[in-house]
C-alpha positions in Angstrom: 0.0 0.0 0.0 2.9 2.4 0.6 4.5 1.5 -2.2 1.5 2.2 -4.2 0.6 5.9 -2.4 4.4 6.3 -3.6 3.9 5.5 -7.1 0.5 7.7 -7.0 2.5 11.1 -5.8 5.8 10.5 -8.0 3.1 10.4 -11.3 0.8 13.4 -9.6 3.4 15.7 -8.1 4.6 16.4 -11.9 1.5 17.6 -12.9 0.7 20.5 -10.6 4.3 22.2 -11.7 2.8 22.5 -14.8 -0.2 24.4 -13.8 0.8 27.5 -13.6 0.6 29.3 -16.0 3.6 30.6 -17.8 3.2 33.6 -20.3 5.8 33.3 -23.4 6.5 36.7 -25.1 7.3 35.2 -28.8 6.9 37.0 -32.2 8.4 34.7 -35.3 9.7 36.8 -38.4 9.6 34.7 -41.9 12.0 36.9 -44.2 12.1 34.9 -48.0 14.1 36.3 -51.1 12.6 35.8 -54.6 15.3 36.5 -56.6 12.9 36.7 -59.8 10.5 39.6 -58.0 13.8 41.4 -56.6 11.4 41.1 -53.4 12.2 40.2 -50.0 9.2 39.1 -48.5 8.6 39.5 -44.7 5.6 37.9 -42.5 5.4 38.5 -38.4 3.7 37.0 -36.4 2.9 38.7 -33.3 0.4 37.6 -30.4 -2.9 39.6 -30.8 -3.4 40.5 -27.5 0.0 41.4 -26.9 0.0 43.7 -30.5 -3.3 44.7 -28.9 -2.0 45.8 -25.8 1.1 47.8 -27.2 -1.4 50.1 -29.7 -3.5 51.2 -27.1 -0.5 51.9 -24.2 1.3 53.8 -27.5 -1.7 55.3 -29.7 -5.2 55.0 -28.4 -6.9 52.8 -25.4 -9.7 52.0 -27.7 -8.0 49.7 -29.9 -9.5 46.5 -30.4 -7.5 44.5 -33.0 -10.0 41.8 -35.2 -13.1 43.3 -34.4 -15.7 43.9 -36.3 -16.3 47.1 -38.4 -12.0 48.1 -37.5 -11.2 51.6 -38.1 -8.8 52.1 -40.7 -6.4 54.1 -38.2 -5.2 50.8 -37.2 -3.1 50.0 -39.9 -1.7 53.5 -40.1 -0.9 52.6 -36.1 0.6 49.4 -37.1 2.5 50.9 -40.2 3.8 53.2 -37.8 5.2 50.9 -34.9 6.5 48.5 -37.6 8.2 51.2 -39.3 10.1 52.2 -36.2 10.5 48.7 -34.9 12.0 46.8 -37.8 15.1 47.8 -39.5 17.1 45.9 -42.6 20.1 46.5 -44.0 21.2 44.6 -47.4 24.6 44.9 -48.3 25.4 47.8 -45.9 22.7 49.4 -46.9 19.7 51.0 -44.9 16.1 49.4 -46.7 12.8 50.8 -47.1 9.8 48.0 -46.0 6.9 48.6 -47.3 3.8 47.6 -44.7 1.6 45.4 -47.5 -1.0 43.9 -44.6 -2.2 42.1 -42.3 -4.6 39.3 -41.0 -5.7 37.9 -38.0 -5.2 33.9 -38.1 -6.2 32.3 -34.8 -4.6 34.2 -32.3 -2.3 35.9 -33.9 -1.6 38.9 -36.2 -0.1 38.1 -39.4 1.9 41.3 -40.7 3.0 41.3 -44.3 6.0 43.5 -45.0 8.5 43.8 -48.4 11.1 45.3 -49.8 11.7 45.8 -53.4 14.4 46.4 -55.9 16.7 44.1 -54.7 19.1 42.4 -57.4 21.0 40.6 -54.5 21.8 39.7 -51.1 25.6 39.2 -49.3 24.7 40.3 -46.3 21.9 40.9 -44.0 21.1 42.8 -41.3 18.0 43.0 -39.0 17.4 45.1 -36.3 13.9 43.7 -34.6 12.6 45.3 -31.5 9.1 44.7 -31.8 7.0 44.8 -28.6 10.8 45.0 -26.2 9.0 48.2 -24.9 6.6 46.5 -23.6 7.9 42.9 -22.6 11.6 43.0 -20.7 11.1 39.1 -21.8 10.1 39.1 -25.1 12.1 37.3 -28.2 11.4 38.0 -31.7 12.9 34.7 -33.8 13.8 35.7 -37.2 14.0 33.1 -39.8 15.2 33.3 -43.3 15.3 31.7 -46.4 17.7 33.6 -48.4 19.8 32.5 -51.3 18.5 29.3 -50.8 20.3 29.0 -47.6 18.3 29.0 -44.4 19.1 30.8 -41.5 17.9 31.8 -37.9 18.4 33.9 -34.7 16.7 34.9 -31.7 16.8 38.1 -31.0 15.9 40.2 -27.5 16.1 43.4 -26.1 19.9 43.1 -25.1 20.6 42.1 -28.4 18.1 43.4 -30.9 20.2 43.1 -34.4 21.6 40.5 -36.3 24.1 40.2 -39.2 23.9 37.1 -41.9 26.1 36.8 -44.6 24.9 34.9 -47.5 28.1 35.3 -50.2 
């Protein structure tokens, strides 16, 4: 009988450390280069009610991201914050990314980004400090598909940039 009460706390015990909630602060960055376009083509994903939560501290309390009848000031916000949040360098040289979109999926914002006009890629460089004002914890995980080479980083607010070389 002891043995068994034994056996019935080592299997129970583990499951009440996992009950506690545990909030992850996680945005994933897909950057893909389509040589024949001259695009680079960028999707991140942020957490809605995170995203949600950064608009209104930053631009207005009323925001409610995928509701119904959205005004269209909420792109412009999110234009805005992405603008100032997400810097790229190609071959030493500063890029302007264009804000295409975005869509909800799940629980998540999907934002689509691009930058045109570019013949090739040796190097690089993302700066990516989305929602660090908000979340001391957060991680934004860039991955990219570049020159048919795949690469990936984590970056946080200590150390918001990365450098690939693709030559």
């Amino acid at each position: 009988m002891i043995y068994l009460k034994r056996l019935l706390i080592l299997l129970v015990l583990p499951l009440f450390a996992f009950t506690a909630i545990h909030k992850y602060y996680i945005s994933v960055t897909q950057i893909d280069y389509v040589p024949n376009k001259q695009s680079v083509q960028i999707i991140t994903r942020i957490f809605t009610d995170d995203f949600e939560k950064l608009l209104r501290e930053r631009y207005d309390e009323t925001i409610t991201l995928a509701g119904k009848n959205e005004p269209s000031t909420i792109n412009l916000y999110i234009e805005r914050y992405l603008s100032e949040k997400i810097k790229i360098k190609i071959n030493n040289k500063e890029m302007n990314v264009s804000f295409i979109g975005k869509e909800y999926d799940a629980d998540l914002v999907k934002c689509y980004l691009e930058i045109e006009g570019v013949k090739k890629i040796e190097s690089f460089e993302i700066s990516n400090e989305v929602l660090f004002d908000l979340f001391s914890d957060q991680q934004n995980i860039i991955k990219t598909k570049i020159n048919s080479q795949q690469k990936s980083v984590i970056l946080i607010p200590q150390n918001s940039s990365a450098l690939l070389k693709f030559n």
